[in-house]
C-alpha positions in Angstrom: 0.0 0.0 0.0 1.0 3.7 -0.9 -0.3 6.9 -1.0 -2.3 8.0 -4.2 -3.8 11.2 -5.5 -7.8 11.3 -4.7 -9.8 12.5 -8.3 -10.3 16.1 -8.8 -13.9 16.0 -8.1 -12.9 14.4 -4.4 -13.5 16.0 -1.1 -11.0 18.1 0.6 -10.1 15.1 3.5 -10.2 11.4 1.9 -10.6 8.7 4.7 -7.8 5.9 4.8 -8.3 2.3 5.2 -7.7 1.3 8.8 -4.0 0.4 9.8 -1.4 -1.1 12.1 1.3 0.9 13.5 4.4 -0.7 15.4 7.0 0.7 16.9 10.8 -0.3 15.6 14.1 0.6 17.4 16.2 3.6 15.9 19.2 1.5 15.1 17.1 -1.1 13.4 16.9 -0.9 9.5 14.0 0.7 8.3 11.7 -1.9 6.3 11.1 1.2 3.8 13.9 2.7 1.4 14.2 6.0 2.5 13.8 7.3 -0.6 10.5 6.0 -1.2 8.3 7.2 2.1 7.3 10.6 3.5 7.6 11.4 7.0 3.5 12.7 7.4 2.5 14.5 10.4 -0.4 13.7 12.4 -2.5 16.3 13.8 -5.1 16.1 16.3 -7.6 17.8 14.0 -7.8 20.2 10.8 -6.7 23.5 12.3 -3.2 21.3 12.5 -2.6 23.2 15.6 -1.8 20.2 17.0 0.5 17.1 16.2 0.8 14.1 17.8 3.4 12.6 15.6 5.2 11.7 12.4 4.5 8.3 10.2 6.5 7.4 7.5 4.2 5.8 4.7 5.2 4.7 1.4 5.1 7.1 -1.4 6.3 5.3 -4.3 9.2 7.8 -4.7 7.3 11.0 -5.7 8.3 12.2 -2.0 8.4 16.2 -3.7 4.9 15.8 -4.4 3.8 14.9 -1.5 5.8 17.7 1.1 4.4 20.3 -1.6 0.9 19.0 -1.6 0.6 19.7 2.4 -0.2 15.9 2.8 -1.4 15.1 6.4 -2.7 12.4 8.5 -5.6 13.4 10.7 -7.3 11.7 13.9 -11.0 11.5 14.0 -13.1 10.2 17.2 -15.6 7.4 16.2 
């Protein structure tokens, strides 16, 4: 899985399929080419006044387009 662009027509905020997150050591080898994820903030809500933390997520090397685009993660209460 990697991050794609939504269609023109879509809504500001896409949803993203659910996921896992695990926590690896900072010595250990990252399972990601560096080159090829995005480090994405997550903020507590739209304003972005708030982050909780960074994820990196696959990118499929257009990491550019991505930092330019404002690309975000944000947490929603269910």
């Amino acid at each position: 899985m990697r991050l794609s662009e939504s269609q023109r027509n879509s809504a500001t905020v896409s949803a993203v399929l659910p996921c896992y997150v695990g926590w690896i050591a900072k010595d250990a080898t990252s399972p990601y080419n560096s080159n090829e994820t995005i480090s994405m903030p997550i903020y507590t809500s739209p304003t972005r006044e708030s982050i909780v933390t960074c994820l990196d997520v696959p990118c499929g090397g257009q990491h550019m387009t991505w930092v330019q685009s404002g690309a975000a993660l944000l947490l929603q209460q269910h």
